[in-house]
C-alpha positions as CSV (number, residue, x, y, z in Angstrom):
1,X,-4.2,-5.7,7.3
2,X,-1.8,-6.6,4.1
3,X,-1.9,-4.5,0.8
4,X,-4.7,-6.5,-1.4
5,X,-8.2,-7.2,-2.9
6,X,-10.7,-7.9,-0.3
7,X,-12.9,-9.6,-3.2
8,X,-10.2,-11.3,-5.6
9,X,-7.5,-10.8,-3.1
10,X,-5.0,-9.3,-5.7
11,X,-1.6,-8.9,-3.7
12,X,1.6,-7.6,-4.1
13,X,4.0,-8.9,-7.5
14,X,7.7,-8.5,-7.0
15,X,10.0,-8.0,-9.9
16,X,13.0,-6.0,-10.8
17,X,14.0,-2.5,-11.8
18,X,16.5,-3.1,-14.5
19,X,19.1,0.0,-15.1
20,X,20.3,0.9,-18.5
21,X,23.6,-1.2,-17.4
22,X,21.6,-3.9,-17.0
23,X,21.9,-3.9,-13.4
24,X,18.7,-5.6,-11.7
25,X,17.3,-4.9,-8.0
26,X,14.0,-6.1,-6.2
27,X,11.2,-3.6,-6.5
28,X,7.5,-4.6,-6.0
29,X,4.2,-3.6,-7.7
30,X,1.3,-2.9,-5.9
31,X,-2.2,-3.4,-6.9
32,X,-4.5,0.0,-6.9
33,X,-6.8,-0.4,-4.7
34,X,-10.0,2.3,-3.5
35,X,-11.6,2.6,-0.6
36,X,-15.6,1.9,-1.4
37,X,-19.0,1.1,0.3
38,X,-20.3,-1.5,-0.6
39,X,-23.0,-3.8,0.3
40,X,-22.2,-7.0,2.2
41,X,-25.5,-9.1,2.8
42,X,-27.7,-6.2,2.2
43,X,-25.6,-3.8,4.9
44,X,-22.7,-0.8,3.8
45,X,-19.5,-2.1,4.7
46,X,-16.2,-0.2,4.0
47,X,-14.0,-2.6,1.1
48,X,-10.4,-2.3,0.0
49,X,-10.9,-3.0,-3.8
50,X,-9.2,-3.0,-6.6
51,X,-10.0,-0.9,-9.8
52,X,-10.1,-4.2,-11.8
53,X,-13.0,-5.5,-9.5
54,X,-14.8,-2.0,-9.3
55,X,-14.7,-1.9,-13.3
56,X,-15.8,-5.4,-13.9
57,X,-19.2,-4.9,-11.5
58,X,-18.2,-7.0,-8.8
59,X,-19.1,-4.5,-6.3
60,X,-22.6,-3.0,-5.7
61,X,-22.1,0.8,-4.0
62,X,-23.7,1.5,-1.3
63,X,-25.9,4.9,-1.1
């Protein structure tokens, strides 16, 4: 399973570390993502989300 959202699948950004010789090299940046239960059609299902989703109120726990 890739590295995003299961609700707004977020993924992955790539960019660049820049040194202070302005030398540039790939890096990436990874969305945080948490482990929750939530509820999918009324039953607890186990959800890679991101905190962006979690904050917002996209996700109802599960008990």
């Amino acid at each position: 399973m890739a590295f995003t959202c299961d609700l707004c699948d977020k993924r992955r950004q790539s960019g660049n570390n820049i040194s202070h010789a302005n030398n540039k090299t790939k890096r990436i940046f990874k969305p945080n993502l948490q482990p929750v239960r939530a509820l999918i059609d009324g039953q607890p299902k186990r959800l890679r989300v991101c905190t962006r989703c979690l904050r917002s109120g996209k996700v109802i726990k599960a008990v």
